[in-house]
C-alpha positions in Angstrom: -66.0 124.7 82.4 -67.7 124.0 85.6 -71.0 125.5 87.3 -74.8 125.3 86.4 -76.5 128.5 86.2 -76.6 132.4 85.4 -75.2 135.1 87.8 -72.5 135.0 89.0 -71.4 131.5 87.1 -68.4 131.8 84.8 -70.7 129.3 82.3 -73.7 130.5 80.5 -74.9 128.4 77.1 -77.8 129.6 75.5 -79.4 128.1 72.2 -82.8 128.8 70.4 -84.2 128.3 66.6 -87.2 127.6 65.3 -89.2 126.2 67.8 -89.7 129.4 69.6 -87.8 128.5 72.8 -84.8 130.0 74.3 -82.9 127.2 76.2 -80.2 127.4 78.8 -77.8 124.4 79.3 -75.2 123.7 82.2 -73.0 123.3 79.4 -70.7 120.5 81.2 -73.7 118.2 82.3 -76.0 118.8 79.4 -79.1 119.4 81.3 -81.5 122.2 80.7 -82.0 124.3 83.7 -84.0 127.0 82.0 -86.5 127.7 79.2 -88.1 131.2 78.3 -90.5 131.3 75.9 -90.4 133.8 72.6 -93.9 133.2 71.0 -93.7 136.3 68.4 -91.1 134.3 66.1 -88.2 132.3 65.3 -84.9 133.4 67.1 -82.3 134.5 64.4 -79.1 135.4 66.6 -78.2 135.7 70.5 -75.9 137.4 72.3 -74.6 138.0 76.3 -74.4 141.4 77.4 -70.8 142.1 78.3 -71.5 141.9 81.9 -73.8 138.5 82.1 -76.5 140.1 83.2 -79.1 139.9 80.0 -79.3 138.0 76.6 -80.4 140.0 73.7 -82.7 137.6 71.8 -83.1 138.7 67.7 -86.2 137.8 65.7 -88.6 138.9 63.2 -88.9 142.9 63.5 -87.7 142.8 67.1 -84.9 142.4 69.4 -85.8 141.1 73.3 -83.7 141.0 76.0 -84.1 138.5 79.2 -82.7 139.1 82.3 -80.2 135.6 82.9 -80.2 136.2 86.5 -83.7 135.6 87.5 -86.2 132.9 86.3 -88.5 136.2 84.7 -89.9 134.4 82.0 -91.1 137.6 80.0 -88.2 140.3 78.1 -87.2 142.7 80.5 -86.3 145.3 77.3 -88.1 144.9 74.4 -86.8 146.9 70.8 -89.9 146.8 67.9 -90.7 149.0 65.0 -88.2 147.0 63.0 -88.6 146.1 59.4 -88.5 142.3 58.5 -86.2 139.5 60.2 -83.4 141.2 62.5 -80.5 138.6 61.5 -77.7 139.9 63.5 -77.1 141.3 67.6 -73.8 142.5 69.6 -72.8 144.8 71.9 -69.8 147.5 72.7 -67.5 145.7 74.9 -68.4 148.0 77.9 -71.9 147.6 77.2 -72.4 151.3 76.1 -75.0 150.1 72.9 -75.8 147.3 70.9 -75.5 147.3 67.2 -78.0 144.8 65.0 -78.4 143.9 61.5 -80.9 143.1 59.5 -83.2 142.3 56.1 -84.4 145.6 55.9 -80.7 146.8 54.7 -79.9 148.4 57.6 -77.2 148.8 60.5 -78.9 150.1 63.8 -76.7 151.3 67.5 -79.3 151.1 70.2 -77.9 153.2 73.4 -78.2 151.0 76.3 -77.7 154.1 78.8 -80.6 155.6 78.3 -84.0 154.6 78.5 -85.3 155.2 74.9 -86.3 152.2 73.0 -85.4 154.2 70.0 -82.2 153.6 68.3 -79.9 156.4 67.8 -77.9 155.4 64.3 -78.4 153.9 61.1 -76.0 152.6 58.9 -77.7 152.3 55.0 -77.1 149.6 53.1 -78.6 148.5 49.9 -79.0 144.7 50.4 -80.7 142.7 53.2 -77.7 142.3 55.6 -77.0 138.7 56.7 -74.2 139.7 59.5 -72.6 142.4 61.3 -68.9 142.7 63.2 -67.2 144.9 65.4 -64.0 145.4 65.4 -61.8 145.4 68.6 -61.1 148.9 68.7 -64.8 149.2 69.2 -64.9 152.4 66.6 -65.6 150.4 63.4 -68.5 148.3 62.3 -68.1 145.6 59.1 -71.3 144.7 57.7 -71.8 141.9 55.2 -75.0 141.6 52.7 -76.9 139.6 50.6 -75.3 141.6 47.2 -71.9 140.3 48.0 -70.7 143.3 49.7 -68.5 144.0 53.4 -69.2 147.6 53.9 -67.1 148.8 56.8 -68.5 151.9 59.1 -66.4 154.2 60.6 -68.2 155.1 63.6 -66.2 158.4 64.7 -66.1 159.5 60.8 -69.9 158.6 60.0 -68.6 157.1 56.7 -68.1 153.6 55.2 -66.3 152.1 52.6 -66.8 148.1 51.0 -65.0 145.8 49.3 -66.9 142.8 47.2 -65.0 139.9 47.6 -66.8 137.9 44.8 -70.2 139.4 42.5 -73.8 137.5 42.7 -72.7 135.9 45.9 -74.1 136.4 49.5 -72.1 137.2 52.7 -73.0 135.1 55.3 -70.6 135.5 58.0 -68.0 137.8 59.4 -65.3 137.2 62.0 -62.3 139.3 63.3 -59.9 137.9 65.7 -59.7 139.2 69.0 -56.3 141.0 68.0 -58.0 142.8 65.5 -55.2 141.7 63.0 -57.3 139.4 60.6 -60.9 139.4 59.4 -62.6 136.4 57.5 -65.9 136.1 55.8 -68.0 133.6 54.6 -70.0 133.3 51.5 -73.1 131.1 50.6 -70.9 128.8 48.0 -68.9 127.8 51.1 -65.9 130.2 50.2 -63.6 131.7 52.9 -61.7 134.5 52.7 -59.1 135.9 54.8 -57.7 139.6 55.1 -55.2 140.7 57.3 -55.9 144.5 59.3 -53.4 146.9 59.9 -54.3 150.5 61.2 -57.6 151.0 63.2 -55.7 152.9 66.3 -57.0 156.6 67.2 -58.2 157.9 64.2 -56.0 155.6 61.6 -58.9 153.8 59.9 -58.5 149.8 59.3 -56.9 148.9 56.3 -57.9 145.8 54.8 -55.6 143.2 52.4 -57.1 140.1 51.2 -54.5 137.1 52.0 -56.3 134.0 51.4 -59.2 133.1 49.6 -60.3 129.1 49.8 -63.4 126.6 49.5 -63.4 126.0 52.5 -67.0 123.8 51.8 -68.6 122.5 48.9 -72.1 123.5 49.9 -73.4 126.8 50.8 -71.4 128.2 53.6 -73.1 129.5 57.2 -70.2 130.9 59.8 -67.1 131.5 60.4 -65.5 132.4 63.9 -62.0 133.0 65.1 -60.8 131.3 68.2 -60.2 133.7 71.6 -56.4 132.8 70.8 -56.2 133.7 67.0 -55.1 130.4 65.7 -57.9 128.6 64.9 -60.8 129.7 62.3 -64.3 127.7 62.3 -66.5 127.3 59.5 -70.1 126.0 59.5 -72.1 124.7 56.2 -75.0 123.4 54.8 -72.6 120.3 54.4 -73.1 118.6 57.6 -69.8 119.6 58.8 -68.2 122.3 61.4 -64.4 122.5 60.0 -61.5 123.9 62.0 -58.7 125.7 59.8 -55.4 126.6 61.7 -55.0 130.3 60.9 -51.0 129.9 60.4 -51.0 128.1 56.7 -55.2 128.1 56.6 -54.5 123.8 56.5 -57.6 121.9 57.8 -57.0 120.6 61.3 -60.5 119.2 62.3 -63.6 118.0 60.7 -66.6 118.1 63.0 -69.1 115.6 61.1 -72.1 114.0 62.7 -74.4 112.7 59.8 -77.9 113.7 61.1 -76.9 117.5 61.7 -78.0 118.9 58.1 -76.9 122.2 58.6 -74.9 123.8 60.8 -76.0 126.9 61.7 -73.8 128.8 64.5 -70.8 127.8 66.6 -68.9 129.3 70.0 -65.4 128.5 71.0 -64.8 128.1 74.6 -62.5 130.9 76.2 -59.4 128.8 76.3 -60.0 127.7 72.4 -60.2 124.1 73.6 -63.5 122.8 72.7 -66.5 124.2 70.4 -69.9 124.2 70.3 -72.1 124.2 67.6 -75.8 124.5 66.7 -77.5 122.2 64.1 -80.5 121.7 61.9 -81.2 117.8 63.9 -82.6 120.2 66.9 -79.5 119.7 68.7 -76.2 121.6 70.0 -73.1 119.5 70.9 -69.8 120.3 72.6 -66.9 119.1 70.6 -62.9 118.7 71.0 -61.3 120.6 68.5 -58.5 118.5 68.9 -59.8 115.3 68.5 -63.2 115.9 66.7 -64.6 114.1 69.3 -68.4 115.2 70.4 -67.6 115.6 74.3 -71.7 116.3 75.6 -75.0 116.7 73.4 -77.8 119.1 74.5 -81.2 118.2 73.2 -84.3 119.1 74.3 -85.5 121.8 71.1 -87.9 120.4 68.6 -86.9 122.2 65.6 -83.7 123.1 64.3 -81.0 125.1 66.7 -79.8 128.4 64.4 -77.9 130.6 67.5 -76.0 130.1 70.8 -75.1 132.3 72.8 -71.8 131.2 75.4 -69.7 132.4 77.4 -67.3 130.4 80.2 -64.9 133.0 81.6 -65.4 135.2 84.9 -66.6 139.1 84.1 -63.9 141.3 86.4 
């Protein structure tokens, strides 16, 4: 990880919460460089565009996106007319659309080709939904929501499926490796489960077989997040704690702990699985070894709790 700003710069860390601010870091020195402003509400989620150029911001009934090569302080592209707390952003992996989630049960794909501000699909679901995934092959869309259910979306079929991993729980958090060969979620009582994924090539849809279900924390249960590589699985928690589970025999390999981080709210591997970052209710983010556990740089500067980072450290071809 080297460099200090946007552009052309491999490194780009971003982290915002509930003090309205949108930071960014040079993730290896710790200092801020940057800070944008988002007075409407809280920041729920971020996320890079594909090609570094913007960062899709998610709040309350909108979705902004700031331009992360120029110091513009004001949203470039702004998406409204949304019910209620959008909880969830990402984008194809050409940058085609984006696809968000959010408490007014829905799914939306916003075309990023065109110029209308309108979005072009809905996905229906009947709970607020806490988190949404795409799946490698870009063609299918799992969705988790606050009734306990991971609907999955088959975007060239228009038709979904779910599976409810446990009843009167909530889904938190959704991850599938980069491989597209195993899926975990997340609940809010701290359980982890794991499936493994066969199918999902042309128009074979995914097929899903739970493999592992464990507590993987005590208290209610934020994020989970494979590793670029596909060995490592990350889980964040109410219980202080960032936890790193090797995805070979799902044994614990790392406890992140600092005692003043309450919850810990998000987390982003670095593209050679090496080190993690993580975002935390003590208004901080901090760069960790997975290896050692070790915190290897802190950023502070936010003055309320840190919910989302955005970061990516590898060159865009």
């Amino acid at each position: 990880m080297s460099g200090s700003k946007g552009g052309n710069d491999p490194v780009i860390l971003a982290t915002a919460g509930y003090d309205h601010t949108i930071r960014f870091w040079q993730a290896h020195t710790g200092i801020c460089y940057r800070t944008v402003q988002h007075p409407d509400s809280q920041v729920n989620a971020l996320e890079i565009t594909p090609d570094k150029q913007m960062i899709a911001a998610a709040g309350y009934q909108h979705i902004r996106m700031y331009d992360l090569n120029s110091d513009n302080p004001n949203p470039v592209v702004n998406y409204d007319g949304i019910q209620k707390n959008v909880t969830s952003v990402g984008f194809h992996e050409e940058g085609k659309w984006m696809y968000t989630g959010g408490e007014d049960n829905t799914v939306r794909i916003w075309d990023l080709r065109t110029r209308s501000l309108q979005c072009q699909r809905i996905f229906q679901a009947n709970a607020p939904v806490n988190c949404v995934c795409l799946h490698p092959n870009q063609g299918e869309i799992f969705v988790g929501d606050q009734n306990g259910k991971i609907h999955i979306w088959d975007l060239k079929k228009d038709s979904s499926e779910h599976l409810t991993p446990e009843k009167d729980t909530s889904i938190q958090s959704i991850s599938i490796d980069p491989m597209g060969t195993m899926m975990s979620a997340i609940n809010n009582k701290g359980t982890c489960y794991i499936w493994t994924l066969s199918g999902g090539r042309g128009t074979d849809p995914v097929k899903v077989h739970l493999k592992k279900t464990f507590e993987a924390h005590s208290k209610y249960g934020i994020k989970c997040l494979f590793s670029p590589d596909s060995t490592l699985l990350a889980t964040t928690s109410a219980d202080q704690t960032c936890k790193i589970w090797r995805t070979a025999d799902h044994t614990l390999m790392t406890e992140l702990k600092e005692n003043t981080q309450r919850w810990v709210w998000d987390c982003a591997f670095s593209g050679d699985s090496q080190y993690i970052i993580t975002a935390s209710s003590d208004n901080m983010a901090r760069l960790w070894s997975v290896e050692t556990g070790d915190v290897k740089k802190e950023y502070s500067g936010h003055q309320k709790a840190v919910v989302c980072l955005a970061f990516r450290d590898e060159f865009v071809q």
